[in-house]
C-alpha positions as semicolon CSV with decimal commas, in nm:
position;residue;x (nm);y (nm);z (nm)
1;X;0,915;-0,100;-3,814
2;X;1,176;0,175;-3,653
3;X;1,015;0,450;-3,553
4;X;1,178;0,775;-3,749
5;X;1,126;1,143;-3,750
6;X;1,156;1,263;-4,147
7;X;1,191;1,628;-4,187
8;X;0,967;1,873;-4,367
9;X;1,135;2,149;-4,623
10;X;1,166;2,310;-4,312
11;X;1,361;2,112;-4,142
12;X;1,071;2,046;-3,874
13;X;0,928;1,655;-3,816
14;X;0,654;1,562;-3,984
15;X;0,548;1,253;-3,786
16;X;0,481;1,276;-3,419
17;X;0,562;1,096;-3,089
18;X;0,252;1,106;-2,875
19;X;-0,082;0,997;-2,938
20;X;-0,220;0,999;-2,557
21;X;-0,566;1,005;-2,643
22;X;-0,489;0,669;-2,728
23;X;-0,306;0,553;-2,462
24;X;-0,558;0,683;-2,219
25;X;-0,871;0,502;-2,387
26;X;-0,695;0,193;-2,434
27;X;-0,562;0,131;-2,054
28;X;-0,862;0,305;-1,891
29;X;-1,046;0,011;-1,857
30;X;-0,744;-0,241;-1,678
31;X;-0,646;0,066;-1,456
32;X;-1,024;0,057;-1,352
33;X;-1,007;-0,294;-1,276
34;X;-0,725;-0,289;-1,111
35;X;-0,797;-0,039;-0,852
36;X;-1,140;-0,188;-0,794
37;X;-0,926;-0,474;-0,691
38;X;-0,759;-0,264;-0,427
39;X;-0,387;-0,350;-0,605
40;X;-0,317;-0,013;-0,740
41;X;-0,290;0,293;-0,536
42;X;-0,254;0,155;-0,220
43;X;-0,174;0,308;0,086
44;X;0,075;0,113;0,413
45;X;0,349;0,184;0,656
46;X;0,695;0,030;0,706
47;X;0,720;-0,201;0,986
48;X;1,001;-0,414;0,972
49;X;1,189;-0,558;0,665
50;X;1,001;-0,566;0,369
51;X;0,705;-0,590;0,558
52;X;0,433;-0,324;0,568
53;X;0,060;-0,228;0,766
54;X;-0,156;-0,189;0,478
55;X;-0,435;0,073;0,465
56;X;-0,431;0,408;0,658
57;X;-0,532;0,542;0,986
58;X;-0,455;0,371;1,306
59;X;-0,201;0,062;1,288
60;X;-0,427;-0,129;1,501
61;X;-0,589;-0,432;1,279
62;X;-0,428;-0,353;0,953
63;X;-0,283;-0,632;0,826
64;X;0,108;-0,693;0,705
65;X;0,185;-0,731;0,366
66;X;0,536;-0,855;0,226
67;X;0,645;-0,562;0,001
68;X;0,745;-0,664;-0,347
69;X;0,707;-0,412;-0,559
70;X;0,962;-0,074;-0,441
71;X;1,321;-0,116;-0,558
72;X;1,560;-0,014;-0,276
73;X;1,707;-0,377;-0,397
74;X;1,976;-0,356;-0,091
75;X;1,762;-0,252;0,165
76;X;1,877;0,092;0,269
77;X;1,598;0,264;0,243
78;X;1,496;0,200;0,556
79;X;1,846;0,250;0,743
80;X;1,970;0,407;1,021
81;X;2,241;0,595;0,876
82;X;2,034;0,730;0,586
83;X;1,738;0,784;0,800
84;X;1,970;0,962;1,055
85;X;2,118;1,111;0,750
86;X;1,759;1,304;0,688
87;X;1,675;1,447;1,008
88;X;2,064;1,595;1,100
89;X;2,008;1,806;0,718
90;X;1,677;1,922;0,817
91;X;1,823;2,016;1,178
92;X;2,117;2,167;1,062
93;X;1,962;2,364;0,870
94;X;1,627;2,465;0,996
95;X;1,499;2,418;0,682
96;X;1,347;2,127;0,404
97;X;1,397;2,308;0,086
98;X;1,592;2,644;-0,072
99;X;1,321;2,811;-0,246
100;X;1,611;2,956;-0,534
101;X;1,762;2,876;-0,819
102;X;2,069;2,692;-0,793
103;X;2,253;2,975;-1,056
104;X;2,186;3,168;-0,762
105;X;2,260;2,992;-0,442
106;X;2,312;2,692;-0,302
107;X;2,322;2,511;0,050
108;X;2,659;2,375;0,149
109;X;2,555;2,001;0,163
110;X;2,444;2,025;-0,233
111;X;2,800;2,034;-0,313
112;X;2,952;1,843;-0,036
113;X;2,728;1,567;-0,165
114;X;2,827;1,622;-0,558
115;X;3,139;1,619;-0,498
116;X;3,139;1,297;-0,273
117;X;2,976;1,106;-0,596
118;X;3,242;1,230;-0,846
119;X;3,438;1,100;-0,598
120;X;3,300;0,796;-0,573
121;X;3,189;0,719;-0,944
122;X;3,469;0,904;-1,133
123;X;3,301;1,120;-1,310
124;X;3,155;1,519;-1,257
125;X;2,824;1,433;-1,057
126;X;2,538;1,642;-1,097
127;X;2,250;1,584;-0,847
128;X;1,890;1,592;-0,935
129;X;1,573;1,597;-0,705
130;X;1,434;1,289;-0,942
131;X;1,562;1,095;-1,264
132;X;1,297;1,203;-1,500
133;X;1,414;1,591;-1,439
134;X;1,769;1,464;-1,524
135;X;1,667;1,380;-1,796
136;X;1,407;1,588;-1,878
137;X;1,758;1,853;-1,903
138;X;1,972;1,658;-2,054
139;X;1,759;1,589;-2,392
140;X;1,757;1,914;-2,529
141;X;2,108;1,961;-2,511
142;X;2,207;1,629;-2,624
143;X;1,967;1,674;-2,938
144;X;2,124;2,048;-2,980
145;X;2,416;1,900;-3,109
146;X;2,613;2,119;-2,785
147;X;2,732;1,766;-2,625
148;X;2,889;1,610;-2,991
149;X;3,115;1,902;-3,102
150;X;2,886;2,151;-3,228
151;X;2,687;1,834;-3,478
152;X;2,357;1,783;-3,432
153;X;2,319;1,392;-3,408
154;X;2,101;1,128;-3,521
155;X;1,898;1,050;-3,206
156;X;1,840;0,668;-3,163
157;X;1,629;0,553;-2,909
158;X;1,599;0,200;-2,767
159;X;1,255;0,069;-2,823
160;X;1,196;0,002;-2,427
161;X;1,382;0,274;-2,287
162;X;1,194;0,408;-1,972
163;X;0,879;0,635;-2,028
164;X;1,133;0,858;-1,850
165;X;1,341;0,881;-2,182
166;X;1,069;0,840;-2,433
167;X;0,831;1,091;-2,279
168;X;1,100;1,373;-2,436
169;X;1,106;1,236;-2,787
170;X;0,913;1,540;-2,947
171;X;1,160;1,733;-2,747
172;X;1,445;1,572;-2,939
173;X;1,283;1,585;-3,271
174;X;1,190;1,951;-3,271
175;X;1,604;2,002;-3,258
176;X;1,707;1,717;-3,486
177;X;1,629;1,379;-3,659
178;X;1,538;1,043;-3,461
179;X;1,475;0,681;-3,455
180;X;1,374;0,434;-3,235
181;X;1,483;0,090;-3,330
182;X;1,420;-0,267;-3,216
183;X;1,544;-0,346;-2,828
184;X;1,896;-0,406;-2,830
185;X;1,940;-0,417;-3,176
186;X;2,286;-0,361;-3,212
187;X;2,298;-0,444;-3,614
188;X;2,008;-0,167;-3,687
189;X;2,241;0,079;-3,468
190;X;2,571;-0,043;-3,672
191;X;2,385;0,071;-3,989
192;X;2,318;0,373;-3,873
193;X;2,645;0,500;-3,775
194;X;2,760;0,397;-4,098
195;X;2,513;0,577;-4,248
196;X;2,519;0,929;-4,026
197;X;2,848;1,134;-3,883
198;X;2,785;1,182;-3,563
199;X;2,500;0,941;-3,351
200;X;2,359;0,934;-3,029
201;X;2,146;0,611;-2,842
202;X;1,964;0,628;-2,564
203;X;1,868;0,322;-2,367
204;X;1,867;0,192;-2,013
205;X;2,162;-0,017;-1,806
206;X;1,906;-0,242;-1,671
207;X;1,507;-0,261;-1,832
208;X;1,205;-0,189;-1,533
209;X;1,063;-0,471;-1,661
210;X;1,372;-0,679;-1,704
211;X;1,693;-0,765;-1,909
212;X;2,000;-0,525;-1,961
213;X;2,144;-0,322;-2,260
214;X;2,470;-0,505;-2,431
215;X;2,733;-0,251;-2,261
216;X;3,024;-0,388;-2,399
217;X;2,922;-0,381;-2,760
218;X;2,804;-0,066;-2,772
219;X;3,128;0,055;-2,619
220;X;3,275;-0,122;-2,934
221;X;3,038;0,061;-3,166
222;X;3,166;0,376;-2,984
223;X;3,548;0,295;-3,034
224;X;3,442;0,211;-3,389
225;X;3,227;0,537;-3,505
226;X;3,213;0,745;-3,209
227;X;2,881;0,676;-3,104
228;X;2,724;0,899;-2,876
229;X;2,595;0,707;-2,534
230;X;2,331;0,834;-2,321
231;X;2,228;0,543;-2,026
232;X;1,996;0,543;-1,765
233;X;2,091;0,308;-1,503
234;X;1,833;0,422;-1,228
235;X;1,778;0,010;-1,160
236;X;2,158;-0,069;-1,131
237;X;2,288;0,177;-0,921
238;X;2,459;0,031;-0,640
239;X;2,429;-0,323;-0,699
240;X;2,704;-0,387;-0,898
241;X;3,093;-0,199;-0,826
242;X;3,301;-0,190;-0,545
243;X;3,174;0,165;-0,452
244;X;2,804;0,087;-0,615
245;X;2,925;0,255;-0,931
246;X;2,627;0,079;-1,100
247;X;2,564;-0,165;-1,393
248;X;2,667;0,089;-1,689
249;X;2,978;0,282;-1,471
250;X;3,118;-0,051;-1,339
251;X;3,181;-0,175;-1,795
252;X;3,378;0,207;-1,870
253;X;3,700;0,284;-1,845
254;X;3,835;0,517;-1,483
255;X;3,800;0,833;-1,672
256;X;3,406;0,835;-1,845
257;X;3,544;1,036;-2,129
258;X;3,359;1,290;-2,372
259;X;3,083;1,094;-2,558
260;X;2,949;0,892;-2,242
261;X;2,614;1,040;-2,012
262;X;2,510;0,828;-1,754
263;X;2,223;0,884;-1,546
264;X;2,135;0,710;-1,202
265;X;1,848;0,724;-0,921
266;X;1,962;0,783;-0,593
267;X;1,615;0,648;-0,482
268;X;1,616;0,299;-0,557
269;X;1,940;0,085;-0,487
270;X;2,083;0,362;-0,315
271;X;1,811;0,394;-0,079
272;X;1,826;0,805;-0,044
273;X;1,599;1,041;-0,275
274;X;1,675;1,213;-0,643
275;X;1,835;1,166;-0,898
276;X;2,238;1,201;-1,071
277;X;2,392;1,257;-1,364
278;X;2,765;1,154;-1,466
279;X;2,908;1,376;-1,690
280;X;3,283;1,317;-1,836
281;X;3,494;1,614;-1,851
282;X;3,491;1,993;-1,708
283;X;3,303;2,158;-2,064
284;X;2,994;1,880;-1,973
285;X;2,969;2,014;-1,603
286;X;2,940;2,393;-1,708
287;X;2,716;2,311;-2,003
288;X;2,468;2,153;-1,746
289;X;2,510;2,403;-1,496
290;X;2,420;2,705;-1,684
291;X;2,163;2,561;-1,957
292;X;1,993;2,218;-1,829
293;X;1,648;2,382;-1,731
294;X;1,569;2,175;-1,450
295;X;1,900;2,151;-1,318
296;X;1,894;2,557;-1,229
297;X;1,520;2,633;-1,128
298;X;1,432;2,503;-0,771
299;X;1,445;2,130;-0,805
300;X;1,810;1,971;-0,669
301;X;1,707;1,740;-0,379
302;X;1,575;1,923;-0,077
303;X;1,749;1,890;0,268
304;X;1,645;1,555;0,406
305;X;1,660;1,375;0,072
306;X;2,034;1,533;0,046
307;X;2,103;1,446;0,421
308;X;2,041;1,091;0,309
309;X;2,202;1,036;-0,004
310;X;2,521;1,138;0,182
311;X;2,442;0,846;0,464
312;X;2,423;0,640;0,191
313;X;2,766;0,734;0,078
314;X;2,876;0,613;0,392
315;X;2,723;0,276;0,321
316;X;2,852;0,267;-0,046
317;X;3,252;0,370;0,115
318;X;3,199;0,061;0,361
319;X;3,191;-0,351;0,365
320;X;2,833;-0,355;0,423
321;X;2,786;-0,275;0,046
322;X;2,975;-0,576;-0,073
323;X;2,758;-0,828;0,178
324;X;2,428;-0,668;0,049
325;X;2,511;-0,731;-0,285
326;X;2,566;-1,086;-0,201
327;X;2,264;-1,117;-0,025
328;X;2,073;-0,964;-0,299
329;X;2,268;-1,248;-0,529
330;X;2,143;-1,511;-0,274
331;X;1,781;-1,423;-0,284
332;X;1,741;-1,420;-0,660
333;X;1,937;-1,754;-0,745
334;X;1,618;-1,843;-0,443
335;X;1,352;-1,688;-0,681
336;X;1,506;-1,891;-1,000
337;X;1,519;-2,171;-0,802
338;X;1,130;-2,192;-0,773
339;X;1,002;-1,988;-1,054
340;X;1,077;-1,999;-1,421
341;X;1,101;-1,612;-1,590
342;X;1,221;-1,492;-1,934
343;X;1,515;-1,346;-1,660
344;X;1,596;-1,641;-1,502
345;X;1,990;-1,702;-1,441
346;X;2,077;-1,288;-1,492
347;X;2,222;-1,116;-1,190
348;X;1,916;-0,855;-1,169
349;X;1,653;-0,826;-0,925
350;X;1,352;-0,774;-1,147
351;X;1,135;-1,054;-1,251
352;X;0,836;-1,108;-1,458
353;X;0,576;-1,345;-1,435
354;X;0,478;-1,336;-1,809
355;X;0,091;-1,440;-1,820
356;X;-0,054;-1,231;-2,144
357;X;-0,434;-1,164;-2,007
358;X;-0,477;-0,783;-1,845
359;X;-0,775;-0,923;-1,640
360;X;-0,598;-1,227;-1,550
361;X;-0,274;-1,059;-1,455
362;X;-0,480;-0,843;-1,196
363;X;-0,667;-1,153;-1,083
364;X;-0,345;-1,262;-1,005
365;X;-0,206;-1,009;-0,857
366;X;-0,500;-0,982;-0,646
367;X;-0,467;-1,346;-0,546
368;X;-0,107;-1,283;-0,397
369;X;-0,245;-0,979;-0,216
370;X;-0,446;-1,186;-0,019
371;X;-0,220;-1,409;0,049
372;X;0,007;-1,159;0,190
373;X;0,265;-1,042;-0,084
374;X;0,185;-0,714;-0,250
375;X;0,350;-0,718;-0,626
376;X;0,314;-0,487;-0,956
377;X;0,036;-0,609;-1,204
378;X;0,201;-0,462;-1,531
379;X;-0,004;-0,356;-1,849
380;X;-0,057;-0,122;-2,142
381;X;0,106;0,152;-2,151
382;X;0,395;-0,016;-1,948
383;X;0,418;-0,323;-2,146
384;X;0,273;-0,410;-2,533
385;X;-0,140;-0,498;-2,474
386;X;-0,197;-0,865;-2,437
387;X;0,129;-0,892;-2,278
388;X;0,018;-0,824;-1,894
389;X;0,184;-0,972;-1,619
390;X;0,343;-0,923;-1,283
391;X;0,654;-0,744;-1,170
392;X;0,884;-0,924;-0,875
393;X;1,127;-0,697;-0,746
394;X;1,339;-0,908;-0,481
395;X;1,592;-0,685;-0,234
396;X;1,843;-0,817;0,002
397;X;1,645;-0,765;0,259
398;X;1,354;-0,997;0,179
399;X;1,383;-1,296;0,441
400;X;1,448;-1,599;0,223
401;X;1,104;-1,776;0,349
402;X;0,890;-1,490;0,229
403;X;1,075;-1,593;-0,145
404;X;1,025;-1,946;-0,119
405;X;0,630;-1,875;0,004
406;X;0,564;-1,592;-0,255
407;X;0,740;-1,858;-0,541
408;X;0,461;-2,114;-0,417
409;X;0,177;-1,873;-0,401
410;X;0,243;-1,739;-0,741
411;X;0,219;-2,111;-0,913
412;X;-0,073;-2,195;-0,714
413;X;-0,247;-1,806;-0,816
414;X;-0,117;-1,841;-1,205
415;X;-0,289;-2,232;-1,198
416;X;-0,619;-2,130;-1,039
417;X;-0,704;-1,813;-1,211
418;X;-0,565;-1,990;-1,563
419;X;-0,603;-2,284;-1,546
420;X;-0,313;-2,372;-1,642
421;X;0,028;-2,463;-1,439
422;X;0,285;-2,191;-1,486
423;X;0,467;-2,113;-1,723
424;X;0,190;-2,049;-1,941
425;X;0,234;-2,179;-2,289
């Protein structure tokens, strides 16, 4: 059933949003397991490629992993020119981090580096030192009603959008009502901008555990009732546009317009630090700028992390962007090639091995560790209980024999631990 927020006489919500308690006793017991099995919290050190020392301590005997489990999807977070990027901020400046609000004052490469990304993305560019604070200050003015002409709207969330969307739900219904409908369910959010005046929906471009929202019909639903769209793209940054505009940017129209938010990592495809958020006209910049909370105390991106975003700019203004998106096209037709996933045939780099056990899915996971590939064993609260399983994230920089072994080790892994050849039926 949706979830909704019904209002008291006093306009407050009478249901609520949270219920960690529950959350906590429920996954204690398959975090437990999993870090006794040495696949969680683990420590390493770049090397070369995708390849990493795991452990701590001297390098000396610690063996090298194949890293499948960050998401810098093209590579660059590892890259001269970001990396390069990094240490000139921190030298021109003398300095990691402005200790001030940014109402106050601000160091010179904070703007230089907003205003590259309007630039680049067509759109006013706010920078962010991570996504969740983007959006952490963006909720309680969308749900104010300050971003949709002075309305308060119906807030509709996407059933699977990120923990770093959910997580603010009580924040949203203390200002107004909400709903959280079925994933991708565009008929349930047809119905209710029929039913309300002025709606907002809040989903991500592309899922952390895999799949995509339908962009182009809910840009229909917005030509038809004026929908309100709020989308976090943090996975599809980068990988899709001629400038890396992203998965959500790349489906608008030049000019984002008034009743469009999209919000981007500049940690994962873009290989830098932080976060962004594209705003679509002048009134949306000032709003953030003077009354998104996180945006003004002490948290843009600090010196290095904004030294590297704008090598990464570089990158994203250049050729080399177009041939590491088609490398990162290559190496996940590979993956499909050799393993069947609920993804298979899409154009993302996230893929799940679906296998339903918790204790198997770490078993698993443990298996491949051995073997040499380090992936993400996924459970409750991440994913629905009983639905475990493991999290592939493939990046252009993955050598295409590290794929085809990893493929092979995970059907050999999912048949001995199972019992069963893969996929599991």
């Amino acid at each position: 059933m949706p979830q909704r927020s019904p209002l008291s006489e006093n306009g407050r919500p009478t249901v609520h949003f949270r219920n960690t308690s529950y959350m906590i006793n429920k996954s204690r017991p398959y975090f437990d397991a999993a870090h006794e099995a040495g696949v969680m919290a683990v420590h390493g050190r770049s090397t070369t490629g995708r390849a990493f020392a795991l452990g701590s301590g001297p390098l000396d005997g610690r063996p090298e992993k194949i890293d499948f489990v960050r998401c810098s999807y093209l590579g660059l977070d590892n890259h001269p020119l970001i990396v390069a990027g990094a240490i000139d901020a921190i030298e021109a400046h003398r300095s990691l981090h402005w200790s001030c609000a940014r109402t106050r004052l601000n160091c010179d490469l904070l703007a230089e580096l907003e205003a590259t990304l309007s630039e680049m993305f067509c759109a006013s560019v706010l920078a962010f030192s991570t996504v969740m604070l983007a959006n952490l200050g963006a909720m309680p003015l969308l749900s104010s009603g300050q971003l949709t002409g002075g309305r308060k709207p119906l807030v509709v969330f996407d059933r699977l959008a990120h923990i770093s969307l959910a997580y603010h739900k009580p924040v949203v219904a203390d200002e107004t009502r909400l709903e959280t409908i079925e994933h991708n369910d565009i008929d349930a959010l047809e119905r209710l901008c029929r039913e309300h005046p002025v709606v907002a929906y809040v989903c991500d471009g592309i899922y952390s555990m895999g799949g995509n929202a339908p962009i182009k019909e809910l840009r229909q639903l917005q030509e038809r009732y004026g929908l309100f769209l709020y989308v976090d793209d943090a996975h599809g940054i980068s990988l899709f546009g001629q400038q890396g505009e992203g998965f959500a940017r790349s489906q608008f129209p030049q000019v984002l317009g008034d009743r469009t938010i999209i919000v981007a990592s500049l940690a994962k495809g873009f290989g830098a630090s932080g976060g962004m958020v594209m705003l679509g006209t002048a009134d949306q910049e000032a709003l953030f700028r003077r009354y998104s909370i996180p945006y003004a105390f002490s948290v843009p991106p600090n010196l290095a992390a904004l030294g590297a975003a704008l090598g990464s700019c570089k990158i994203h203004c250049s050729a080399e962007l177009g041939d590491r998106q088609r490398r990162l096209t290559q190496r996940i037709k590979l993956f499909d090639r050799h393993v069947a996933t609920a993804q298979q045939g899409n154009s993302f780099p996230i893929r799940m091995i679906a296998i339903g056990s918790e204790t198997k899915a770490i078993a698993i996971t443990k298996e491949l560790l051995d073997a040499g590939f380090y992936t993400s064993v996924t459970f409750f609260p991440t994913v629905a209980q009983g639905k475990a399983g493991i999290r592939v994230c493939i990046t252009a920089d993955h050598e295409e024999k590290d794929i085809a072994r990893l493929c092979d080790c995970i059907l050999d892994a999912v048949a001995e631990v199972t019992g069963k050849p893969y996929p599991l039926r």
